[in-house]
N, C-alpha and C positions, 0 to 999 in steps of 0.2 A: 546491355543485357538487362531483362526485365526479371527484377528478384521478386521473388515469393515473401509471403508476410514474414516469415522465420528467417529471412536475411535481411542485413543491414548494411548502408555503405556508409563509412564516416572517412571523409579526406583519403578518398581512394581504397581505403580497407574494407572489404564484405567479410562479414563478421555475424554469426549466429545471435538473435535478437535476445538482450538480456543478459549477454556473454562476452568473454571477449577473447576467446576461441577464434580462430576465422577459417574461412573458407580454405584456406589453401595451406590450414595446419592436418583437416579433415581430409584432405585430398590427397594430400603428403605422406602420411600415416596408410591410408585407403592405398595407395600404390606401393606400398609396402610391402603390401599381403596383409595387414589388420583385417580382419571383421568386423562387421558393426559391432560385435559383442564384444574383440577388443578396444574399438575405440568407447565404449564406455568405459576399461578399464582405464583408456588415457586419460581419459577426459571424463572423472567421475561428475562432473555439473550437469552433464547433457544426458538428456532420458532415451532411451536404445529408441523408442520414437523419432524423437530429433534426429537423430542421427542418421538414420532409416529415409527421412525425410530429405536430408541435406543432400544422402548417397544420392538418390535419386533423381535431386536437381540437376548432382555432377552430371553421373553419366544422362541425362535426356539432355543437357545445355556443353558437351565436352566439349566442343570447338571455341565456343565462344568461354568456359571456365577455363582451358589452355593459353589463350589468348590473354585472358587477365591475370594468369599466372606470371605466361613468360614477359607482360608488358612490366608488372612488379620486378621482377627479377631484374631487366632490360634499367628499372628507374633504380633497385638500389644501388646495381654496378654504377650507375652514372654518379650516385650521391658519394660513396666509396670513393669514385677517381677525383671528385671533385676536391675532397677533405685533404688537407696540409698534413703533407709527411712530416712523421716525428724524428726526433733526430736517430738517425741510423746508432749500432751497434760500437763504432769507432769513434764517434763524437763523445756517445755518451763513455765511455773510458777516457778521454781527452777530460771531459769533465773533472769527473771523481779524480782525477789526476793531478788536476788546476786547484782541486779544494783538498785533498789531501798534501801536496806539498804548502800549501796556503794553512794548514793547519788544523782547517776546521772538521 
């Protein structure tokens, strides 16, 4: 996807230049039902310009911004499953268990 000067990509994230706002908080908010004129409420940083600007990218680029939405989405499930479970609900009482009658 060929970004416009007012976007930025840093390590996968497209991100409004100067901000750190991104694409897919604008978009997210935008399918909500926001206005442009509410997401300046969100997002008091960004000028109803910017904003106006960014809508526009969305919808003339929606296949290929769907596509880098759901591929995020797709990468944090994956970083999620990869991450080590913490100890469950009955360990941690087995714990507090082991150091309450231990004293401490």
């Amino acid at each position: 996807m060929i970004l416009p000067e007012f976007l930025a990509q840093s390590d996968g994230y497209i991100h409004l230049v100067g901000h750190r706002v991104g694409l897919q908080d604008i978009v997210h908010y935008y399918n909500e039902g926001c206005s442009a004129e509410e997401l300046c409420e969100v997002f008091p940083t960004l000028s109803l310009a910017l904003i106006h600007k960014t809508l526009a990218f969305y919808l003339e680029n929606i296949d290929e911004v769907h596509r880098y939405l759901a591929m995020n989405v797709a990468e944090s499930e994956a970083q999620r499953a990869a991450m080590p479970r913490g100890p469950d609900r009955a360990e941690l009482r087995r714990r507090l268990a082991v150091k309450q009658a231990a004293g401490v």
